[in-house]
VEXDREN-209942 format. One line per field, with one value per atom (N, C-alpha, C, O, CB): x, y, z; residue in three letters; residue number from 1. Coordinates in Angstrom, 3 decimals. Atoms other than C-alpha are relative to their C-alpha. Last residue first. Glycine has a CB too. Layout:
# residues N
X	(X, ...)
Y	(Y, ...)
Z	(Z, ...)
res	(ala, ...)
n	(NUM, ...)
This chain:
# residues 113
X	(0.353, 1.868, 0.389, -0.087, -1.048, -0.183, 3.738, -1.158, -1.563, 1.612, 1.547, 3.947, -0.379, -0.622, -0.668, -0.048, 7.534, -1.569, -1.982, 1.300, 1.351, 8.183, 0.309, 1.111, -1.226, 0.847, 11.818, -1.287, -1.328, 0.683, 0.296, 13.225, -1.332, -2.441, -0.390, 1.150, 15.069, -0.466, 0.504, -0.003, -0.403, 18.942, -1.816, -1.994, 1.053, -0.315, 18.061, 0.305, 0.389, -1.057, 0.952, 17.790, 1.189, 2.406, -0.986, -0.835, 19.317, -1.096, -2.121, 0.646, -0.452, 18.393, 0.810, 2.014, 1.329, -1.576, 16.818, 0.548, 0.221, 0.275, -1.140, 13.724, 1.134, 1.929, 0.084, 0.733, 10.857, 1.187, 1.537, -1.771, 0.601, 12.853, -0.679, -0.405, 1.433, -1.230, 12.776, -0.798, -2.008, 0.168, 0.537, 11.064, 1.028, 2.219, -0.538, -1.083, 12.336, -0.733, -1.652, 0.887, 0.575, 10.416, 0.676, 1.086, -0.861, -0.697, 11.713, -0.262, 0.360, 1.035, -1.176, 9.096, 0.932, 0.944, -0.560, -1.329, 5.871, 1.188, 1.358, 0.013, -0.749, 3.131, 1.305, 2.091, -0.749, -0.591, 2.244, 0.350, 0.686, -0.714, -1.287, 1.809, 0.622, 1.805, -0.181, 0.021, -1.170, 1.531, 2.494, -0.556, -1.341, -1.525, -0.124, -0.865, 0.830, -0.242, -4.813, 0.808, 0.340, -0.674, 1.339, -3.875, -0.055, 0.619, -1.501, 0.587, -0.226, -1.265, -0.991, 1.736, 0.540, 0.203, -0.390, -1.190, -2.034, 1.169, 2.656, -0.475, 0.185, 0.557, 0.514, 4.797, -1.235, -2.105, -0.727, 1.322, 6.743, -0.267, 0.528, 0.212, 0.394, 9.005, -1.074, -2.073, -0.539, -0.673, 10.607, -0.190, 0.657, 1.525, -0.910, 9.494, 0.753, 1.541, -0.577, -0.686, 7.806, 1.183, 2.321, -1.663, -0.747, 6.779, 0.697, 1.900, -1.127, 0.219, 4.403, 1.506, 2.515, -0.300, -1.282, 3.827, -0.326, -1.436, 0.721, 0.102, 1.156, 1.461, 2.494, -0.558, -1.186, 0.726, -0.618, -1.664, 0.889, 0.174, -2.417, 1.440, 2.079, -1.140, -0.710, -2.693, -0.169, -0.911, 0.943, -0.821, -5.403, 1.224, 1.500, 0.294, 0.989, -7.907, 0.755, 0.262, -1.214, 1.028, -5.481, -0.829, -1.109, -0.833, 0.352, -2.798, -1.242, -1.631, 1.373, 0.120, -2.701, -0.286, -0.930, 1.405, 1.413, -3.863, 0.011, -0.888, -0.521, 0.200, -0.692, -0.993, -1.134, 0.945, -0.946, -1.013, -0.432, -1.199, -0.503, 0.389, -1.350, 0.660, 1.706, 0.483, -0.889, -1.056, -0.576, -1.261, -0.800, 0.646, -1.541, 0.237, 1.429, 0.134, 0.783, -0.394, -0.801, -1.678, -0.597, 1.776, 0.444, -0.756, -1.847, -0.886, -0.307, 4.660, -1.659, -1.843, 1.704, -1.145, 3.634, -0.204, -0.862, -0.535, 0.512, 3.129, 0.750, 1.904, 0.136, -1.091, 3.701, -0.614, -1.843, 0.052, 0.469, 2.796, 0.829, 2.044, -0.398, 1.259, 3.809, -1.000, -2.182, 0.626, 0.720, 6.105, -1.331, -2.385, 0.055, 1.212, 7.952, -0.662, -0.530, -1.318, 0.623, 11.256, -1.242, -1.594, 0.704, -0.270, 11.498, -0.402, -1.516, -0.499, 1.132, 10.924, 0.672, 1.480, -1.811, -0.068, 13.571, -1.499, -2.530, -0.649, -0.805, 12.639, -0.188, -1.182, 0.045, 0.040, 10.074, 1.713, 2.487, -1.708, -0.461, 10.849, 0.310, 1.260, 0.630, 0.099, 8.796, 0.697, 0.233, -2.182, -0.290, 8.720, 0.181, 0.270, 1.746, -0.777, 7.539, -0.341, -1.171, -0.625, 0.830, 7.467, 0.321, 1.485, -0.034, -0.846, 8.261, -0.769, -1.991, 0.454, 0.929, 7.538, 0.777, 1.989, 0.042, -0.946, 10.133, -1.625, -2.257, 2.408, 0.565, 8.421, 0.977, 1.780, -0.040, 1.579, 8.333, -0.181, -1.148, -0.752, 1.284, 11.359, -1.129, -1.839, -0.192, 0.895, 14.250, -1.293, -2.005, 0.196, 1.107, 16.590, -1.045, -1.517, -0.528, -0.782, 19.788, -1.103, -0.659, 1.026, -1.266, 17.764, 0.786, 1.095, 0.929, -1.197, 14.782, 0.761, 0.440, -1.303, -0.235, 13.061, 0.928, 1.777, 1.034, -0.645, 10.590, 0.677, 0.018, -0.410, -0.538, 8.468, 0.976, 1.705, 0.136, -1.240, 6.538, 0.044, -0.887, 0.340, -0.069, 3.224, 1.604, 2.221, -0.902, -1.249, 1.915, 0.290, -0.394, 1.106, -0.837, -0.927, 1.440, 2.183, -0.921, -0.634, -2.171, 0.251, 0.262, 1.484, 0.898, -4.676, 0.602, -0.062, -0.718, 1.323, -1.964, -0.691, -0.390, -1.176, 0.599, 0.624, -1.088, -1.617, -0.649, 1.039, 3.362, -0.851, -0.538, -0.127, 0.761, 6.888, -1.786, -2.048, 0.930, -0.365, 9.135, -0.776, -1.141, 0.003, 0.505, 8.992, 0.230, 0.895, 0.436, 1.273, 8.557, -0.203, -1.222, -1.040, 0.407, 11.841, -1.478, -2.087, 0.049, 1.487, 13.081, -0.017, 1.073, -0.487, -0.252, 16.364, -1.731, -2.591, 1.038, 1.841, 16.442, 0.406, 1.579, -1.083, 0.085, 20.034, -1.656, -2.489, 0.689, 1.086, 20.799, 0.000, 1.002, -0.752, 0.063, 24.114, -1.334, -1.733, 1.163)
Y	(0.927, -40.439, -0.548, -1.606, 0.182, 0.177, -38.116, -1.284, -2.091, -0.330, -0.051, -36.895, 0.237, 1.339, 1.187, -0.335, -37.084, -0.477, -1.623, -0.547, 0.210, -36.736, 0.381, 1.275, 0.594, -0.599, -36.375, -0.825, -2.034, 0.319, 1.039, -37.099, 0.529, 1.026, -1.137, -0.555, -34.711, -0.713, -1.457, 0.972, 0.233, -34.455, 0.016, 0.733, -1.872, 1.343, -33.170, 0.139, 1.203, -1.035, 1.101, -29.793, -1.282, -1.453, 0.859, 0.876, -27.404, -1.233, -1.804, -0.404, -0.317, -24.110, -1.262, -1.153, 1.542, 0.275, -25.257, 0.268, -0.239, -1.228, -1.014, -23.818, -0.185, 0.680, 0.162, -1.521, -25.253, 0.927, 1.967, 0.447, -0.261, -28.921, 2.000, 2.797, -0.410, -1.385, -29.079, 0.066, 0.189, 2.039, -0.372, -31.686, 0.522, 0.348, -1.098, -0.113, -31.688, -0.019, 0.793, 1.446, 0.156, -32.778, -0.273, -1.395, -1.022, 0.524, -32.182, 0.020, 0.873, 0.466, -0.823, -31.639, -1.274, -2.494, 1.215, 0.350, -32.605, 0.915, 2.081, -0.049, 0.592, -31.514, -0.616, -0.922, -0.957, -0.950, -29.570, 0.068, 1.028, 0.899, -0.481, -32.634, 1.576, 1.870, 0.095, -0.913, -33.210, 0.094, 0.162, 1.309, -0.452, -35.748, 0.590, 0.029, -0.950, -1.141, -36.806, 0.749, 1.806, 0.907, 0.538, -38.037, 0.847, 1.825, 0.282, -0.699, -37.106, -0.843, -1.534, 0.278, 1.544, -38.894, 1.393, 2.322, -1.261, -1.376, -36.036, -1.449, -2.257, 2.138, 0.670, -38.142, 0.957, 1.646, -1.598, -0.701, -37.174, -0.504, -0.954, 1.779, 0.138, -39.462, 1.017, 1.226, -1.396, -1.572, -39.553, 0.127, 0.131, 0.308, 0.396, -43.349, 1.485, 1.479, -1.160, 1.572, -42.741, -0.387, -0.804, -1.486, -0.624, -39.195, -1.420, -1.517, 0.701, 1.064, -40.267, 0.174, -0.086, -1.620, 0.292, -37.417, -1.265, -1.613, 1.350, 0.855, -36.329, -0.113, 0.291, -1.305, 0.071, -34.114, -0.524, -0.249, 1.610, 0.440, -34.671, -0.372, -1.316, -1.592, 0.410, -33.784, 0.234, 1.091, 0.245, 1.342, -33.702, -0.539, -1.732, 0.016, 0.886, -31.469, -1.055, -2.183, 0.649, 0.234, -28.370, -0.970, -0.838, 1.244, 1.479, -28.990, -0.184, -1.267, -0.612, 0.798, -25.407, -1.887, -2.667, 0.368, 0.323, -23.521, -1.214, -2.034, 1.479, -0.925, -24.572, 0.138, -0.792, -0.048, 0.234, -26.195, 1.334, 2.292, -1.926, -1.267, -26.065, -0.500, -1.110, 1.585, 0.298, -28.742, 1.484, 2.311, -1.766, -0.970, -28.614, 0.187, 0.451, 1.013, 0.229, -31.693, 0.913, 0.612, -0.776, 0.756, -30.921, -0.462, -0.859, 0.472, 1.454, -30.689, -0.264, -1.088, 0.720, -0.391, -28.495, -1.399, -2.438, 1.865, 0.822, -29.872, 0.247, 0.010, -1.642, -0.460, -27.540, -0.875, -0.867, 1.796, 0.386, -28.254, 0.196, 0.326, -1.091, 1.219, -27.431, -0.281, -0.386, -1.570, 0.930, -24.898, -0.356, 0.222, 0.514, -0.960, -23.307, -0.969, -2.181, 0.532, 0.925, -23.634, 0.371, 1.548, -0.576, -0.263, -21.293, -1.047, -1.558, 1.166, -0.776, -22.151, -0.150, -1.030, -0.849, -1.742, -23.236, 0.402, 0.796, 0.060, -0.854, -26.960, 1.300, 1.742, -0.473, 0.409, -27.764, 0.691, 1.507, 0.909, -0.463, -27.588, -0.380, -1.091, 0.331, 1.151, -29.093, 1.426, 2.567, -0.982, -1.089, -27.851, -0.860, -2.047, 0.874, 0.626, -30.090, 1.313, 2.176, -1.609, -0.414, -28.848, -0.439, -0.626, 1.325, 0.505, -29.786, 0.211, 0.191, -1.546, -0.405, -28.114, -0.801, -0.960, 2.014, -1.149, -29.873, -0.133, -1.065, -0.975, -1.556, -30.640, 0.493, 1.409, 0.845, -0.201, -34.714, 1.461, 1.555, -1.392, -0.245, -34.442, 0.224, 0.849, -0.346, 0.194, -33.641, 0.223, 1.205, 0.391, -0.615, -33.836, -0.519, -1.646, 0.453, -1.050, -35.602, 1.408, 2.528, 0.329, 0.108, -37.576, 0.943, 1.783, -0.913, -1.555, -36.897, -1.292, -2.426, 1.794, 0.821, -39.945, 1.360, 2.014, -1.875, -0.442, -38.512, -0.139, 0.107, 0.781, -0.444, -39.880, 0.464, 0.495, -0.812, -0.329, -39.512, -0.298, -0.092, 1.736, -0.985, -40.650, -0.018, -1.031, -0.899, 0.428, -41.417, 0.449, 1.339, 0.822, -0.863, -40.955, -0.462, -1.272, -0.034, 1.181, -41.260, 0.353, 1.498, -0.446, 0.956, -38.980, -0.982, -1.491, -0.980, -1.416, -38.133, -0.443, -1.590, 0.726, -0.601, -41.197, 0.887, 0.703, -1.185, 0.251, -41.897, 1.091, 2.199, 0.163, -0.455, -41.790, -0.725, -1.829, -0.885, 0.732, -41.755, 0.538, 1.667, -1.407, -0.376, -40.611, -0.749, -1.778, 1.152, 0.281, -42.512, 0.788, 0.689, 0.527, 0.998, -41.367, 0.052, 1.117, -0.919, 0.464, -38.512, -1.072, -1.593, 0.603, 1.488, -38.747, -0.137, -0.624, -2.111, 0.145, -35.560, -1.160, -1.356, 1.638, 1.124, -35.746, 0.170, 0.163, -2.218, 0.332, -33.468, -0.598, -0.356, 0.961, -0.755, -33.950, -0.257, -1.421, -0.372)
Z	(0.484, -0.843, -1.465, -1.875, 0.193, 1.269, 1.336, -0.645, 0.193, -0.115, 0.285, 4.789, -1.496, -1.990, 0.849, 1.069, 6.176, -0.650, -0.474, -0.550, 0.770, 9.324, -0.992, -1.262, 0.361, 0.790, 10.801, -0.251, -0.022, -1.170, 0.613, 14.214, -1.244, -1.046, 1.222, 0.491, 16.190, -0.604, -0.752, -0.581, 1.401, 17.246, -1.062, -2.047, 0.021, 0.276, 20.444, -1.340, -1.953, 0.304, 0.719, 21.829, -0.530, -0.454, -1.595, 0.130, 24.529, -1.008, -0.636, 1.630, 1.862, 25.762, -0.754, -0.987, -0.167, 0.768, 28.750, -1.276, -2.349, -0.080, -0.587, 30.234, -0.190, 0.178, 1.230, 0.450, 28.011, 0.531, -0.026, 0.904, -1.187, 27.804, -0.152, -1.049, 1.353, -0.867, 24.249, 1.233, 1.426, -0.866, -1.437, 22.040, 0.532, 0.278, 0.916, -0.547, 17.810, 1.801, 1.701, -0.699, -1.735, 15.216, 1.185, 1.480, 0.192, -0.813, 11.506, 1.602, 2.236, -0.333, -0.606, 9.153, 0.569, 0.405, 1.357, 0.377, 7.099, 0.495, 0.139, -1.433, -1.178, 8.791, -0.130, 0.766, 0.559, -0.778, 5.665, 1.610, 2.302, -0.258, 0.414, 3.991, 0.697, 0.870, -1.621, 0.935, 6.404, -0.631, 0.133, 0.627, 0.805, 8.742, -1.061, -1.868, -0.378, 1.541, 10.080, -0.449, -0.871, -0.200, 0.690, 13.760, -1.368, -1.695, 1.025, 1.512, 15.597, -1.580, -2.561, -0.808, 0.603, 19.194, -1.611, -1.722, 1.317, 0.248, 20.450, -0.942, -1.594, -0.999, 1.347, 23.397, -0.896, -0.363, 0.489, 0.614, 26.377, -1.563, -2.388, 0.000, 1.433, 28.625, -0.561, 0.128, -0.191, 0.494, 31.309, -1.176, -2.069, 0.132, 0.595, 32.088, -0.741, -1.687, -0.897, -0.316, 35.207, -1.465, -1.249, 0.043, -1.309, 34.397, 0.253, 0.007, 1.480, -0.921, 31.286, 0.879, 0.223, -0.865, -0.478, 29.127, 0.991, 1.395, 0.736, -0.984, 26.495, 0.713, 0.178, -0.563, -0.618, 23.486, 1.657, 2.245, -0.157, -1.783, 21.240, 0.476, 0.014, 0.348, -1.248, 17.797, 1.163, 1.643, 0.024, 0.360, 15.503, 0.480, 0.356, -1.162, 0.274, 17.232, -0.800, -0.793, -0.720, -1.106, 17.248, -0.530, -1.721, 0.446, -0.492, 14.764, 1.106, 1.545, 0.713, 1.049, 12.954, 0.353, -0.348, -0.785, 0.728, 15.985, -1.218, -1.405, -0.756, 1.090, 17.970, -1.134, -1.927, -0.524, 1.411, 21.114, -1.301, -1.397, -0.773, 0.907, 24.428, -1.077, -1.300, 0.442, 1.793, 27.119, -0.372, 0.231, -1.487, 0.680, 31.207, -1.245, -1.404, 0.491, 0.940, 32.134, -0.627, -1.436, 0.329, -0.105, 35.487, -0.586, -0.176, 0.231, -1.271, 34.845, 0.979, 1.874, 1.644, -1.281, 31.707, 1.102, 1.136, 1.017, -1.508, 28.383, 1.282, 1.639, -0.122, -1.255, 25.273, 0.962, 1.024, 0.584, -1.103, 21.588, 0.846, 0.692, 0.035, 0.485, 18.008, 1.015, 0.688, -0.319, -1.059, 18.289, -0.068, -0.334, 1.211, -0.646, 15.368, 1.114, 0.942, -1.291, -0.473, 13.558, 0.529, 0.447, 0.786, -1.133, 10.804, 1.174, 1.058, 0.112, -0.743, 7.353, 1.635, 1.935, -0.256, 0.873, 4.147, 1.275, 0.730, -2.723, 0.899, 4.960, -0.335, -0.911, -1.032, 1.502, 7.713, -0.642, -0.141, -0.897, 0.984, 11.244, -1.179, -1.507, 0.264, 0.877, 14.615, -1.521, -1.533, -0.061, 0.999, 17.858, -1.856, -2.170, 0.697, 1.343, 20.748, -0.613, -0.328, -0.901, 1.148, 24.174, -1.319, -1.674, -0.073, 1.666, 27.441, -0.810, -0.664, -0.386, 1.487, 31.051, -1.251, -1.399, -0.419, 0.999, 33.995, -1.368, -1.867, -0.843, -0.098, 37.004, -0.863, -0.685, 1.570, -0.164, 36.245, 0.797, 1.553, 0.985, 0.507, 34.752, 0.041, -0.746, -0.304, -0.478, 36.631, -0.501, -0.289, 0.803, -0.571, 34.388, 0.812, 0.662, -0.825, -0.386, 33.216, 0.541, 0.794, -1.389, -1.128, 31.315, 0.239, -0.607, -0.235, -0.975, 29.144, 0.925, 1.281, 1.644, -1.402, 26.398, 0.609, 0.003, -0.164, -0.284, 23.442, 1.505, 2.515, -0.425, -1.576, 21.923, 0.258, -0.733, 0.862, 0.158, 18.106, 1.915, 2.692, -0.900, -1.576, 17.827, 0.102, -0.227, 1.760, -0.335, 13.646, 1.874, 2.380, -1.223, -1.248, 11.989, 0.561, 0.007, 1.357, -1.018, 8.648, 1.526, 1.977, -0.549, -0.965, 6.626, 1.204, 2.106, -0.951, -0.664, 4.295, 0.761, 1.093, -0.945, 1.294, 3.655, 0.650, 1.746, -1.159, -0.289, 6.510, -1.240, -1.673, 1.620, 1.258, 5.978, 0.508, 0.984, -1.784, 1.319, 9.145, -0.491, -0.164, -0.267, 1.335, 12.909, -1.207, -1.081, -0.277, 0.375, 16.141, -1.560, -2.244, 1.248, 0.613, 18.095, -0.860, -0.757, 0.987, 0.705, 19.586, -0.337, -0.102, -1.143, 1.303, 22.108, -0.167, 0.569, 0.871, 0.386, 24.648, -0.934, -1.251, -0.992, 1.542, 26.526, -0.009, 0.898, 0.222, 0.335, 29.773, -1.306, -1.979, 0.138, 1.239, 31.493, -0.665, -0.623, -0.941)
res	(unk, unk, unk, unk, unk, unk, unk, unk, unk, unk, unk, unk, unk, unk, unk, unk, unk, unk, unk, unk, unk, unk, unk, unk, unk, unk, unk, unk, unk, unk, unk, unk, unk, unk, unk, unk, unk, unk, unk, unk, unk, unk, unk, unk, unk, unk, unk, unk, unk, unk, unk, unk, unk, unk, unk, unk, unk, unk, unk, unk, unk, unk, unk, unk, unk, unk, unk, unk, unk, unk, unk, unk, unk, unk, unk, unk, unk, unk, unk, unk, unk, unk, unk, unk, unk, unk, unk, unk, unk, unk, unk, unk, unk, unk, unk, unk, unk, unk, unk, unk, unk, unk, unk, unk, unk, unk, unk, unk, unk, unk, unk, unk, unk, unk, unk, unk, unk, unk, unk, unk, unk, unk, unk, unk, unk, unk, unk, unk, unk, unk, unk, unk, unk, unk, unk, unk, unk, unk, unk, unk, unk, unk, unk, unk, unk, unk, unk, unk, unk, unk, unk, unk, unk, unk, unk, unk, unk, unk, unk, unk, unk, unk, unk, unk, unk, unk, unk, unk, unk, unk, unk, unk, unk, unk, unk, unk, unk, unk, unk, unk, unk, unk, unk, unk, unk, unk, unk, unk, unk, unk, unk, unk, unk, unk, unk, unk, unk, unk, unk, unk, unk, unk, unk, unk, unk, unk, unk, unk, unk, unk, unk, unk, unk, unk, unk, unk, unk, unk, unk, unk, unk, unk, unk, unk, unk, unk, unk, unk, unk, unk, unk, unk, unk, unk, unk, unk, unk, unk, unk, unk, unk, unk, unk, unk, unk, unk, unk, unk, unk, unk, unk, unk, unk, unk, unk, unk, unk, unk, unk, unk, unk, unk, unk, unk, unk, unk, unk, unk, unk, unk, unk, unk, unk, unk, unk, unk, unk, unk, unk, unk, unk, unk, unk, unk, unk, unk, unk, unk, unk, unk, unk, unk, unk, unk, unk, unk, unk, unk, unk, unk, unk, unk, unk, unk, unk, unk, unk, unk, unk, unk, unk, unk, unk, unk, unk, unk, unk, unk, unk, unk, unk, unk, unk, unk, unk, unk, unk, unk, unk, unk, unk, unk, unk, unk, unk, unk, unk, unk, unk, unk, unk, unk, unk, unk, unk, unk, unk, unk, unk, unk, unk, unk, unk, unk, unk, unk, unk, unk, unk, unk, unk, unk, unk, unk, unk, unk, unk, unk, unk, unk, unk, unk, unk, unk, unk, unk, unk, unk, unk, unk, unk, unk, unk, unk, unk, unk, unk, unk, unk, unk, unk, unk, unk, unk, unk, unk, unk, unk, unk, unk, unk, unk, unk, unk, unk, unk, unk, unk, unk, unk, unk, unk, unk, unk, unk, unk, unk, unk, unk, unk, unk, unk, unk, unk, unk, unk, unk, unk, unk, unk, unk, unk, unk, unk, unk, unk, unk, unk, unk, unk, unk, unk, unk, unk, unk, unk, unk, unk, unk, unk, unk, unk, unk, unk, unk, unk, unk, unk, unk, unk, unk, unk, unk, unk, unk, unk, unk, unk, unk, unk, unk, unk, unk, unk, unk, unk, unk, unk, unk, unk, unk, unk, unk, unk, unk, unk, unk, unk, unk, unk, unk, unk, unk, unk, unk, unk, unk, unk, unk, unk, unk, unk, unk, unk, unk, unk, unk, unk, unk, unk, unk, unk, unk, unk, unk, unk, unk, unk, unk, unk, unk, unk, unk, unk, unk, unk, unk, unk, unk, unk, unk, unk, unk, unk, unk, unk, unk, unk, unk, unk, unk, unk, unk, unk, unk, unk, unk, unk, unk, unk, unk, unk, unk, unk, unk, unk, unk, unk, unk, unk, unk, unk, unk, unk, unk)
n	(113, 113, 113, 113, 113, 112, 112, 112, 112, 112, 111, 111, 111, 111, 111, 110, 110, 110, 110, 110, 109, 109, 109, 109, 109, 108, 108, 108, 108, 108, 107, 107, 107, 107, 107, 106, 106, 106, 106, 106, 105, 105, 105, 105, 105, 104, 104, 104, 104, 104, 103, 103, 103, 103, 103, 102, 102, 102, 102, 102, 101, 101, 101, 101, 101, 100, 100, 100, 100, 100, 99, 99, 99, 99, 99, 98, 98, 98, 98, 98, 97, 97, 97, 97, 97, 96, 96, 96, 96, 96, 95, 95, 95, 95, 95, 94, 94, 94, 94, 94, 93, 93, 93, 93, 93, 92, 92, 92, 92, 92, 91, 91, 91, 91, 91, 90, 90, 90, 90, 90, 89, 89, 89, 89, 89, 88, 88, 88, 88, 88, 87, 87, 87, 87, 87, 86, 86, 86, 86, 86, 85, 85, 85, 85, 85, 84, 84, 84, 84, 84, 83, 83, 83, 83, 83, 82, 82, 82, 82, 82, 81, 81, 81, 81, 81, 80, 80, 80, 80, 80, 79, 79, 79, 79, 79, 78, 78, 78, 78, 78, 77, 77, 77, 77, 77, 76, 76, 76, 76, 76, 75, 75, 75, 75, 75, 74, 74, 74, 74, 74, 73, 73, 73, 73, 73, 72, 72, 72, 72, 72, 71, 71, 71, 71, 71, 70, 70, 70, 70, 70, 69, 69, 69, 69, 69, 68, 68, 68, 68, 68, 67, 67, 67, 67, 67, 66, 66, 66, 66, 66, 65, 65, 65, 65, 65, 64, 64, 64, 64, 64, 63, 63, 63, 63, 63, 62, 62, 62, 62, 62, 61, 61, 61, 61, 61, 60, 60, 60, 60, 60, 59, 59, 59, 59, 59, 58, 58, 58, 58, 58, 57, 57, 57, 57, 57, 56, 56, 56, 56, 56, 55, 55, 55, 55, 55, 54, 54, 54, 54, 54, 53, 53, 53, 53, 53, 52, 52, 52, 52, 52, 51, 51, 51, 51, 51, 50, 50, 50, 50, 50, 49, 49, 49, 49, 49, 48, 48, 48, 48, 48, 47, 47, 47, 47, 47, 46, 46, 46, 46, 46, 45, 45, 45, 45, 45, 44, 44, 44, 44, 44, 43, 43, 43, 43, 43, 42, 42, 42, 42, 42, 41, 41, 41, 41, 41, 40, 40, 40, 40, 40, 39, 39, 39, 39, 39, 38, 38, 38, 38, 38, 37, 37, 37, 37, 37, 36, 36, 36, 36, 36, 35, 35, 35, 35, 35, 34, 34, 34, 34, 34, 33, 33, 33, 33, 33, 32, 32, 32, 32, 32, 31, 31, 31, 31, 31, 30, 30, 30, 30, 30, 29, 29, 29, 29, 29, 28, 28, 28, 28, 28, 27, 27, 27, 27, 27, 26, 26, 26, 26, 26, 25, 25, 25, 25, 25, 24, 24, 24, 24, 24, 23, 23, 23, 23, 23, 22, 22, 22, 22, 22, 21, 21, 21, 21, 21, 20, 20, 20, 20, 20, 19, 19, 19, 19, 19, 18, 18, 18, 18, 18, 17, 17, 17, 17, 17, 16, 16, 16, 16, 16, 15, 15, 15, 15, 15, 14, 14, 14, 14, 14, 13, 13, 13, 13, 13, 12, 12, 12, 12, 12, 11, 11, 11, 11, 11, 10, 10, 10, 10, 10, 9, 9, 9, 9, 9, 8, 8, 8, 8, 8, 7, 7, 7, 7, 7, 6, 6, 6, 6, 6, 5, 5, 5, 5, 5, 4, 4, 4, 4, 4, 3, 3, 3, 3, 3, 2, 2, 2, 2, 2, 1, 1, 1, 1, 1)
């Protein structure tokens, strides 16, 4: 059965960073795409970053150059190292296999001072 389990979020003041991970099971990970998504209050979720099973990333204009999505295959794992934080990074951060309809519980940011 597949399971995502985030970790790494909390309160962090503007400018800060933070790296969120993210552990798969029940998949075959190292050729499965993953992506983080991330959802503020009262707004739609939206995708943040995508890592396919070569490392090919993409991300979304608003974080380009301050985040960085990563994976490490050995421990099934993906990670978005998040640099200069903005209150409007403030959300709920969710990773999704790309072809499964199936998310985790999610781990909030909160970007405050």
């Amino acid at each position: 059965q597949v399971q995502l389990v985030e970790s790494g979020g909390g309160l962090v003041q503007p400018g800060g960073s933070l790296r969120l991970s993210c552990t798969a099971s029940g998949i075959i990970f190292s050729i499965s795409a993953m992506d983080w998504y991330r959802q503020a209050p009262g707004k739609q979720r939206e995708l943040v970053a995508g890592i396919t099973s070569k490392s090919s990333t993409n991300y979304a204009d608003s974080v380009k150059g301050r985040f960085t999505i990563s994976r490490d295959n050995a421990k099934k794992t993906v990670y978005l190292q998040m640099n200069s934080l903005k209150p409007d990074d403030a959300a709920v951060y969710y990773c999704k296999i790309r072809t499964i309809n199936y998310w985790g519980q999610g781990t909030q940011v909160i970007v405050s001072s």
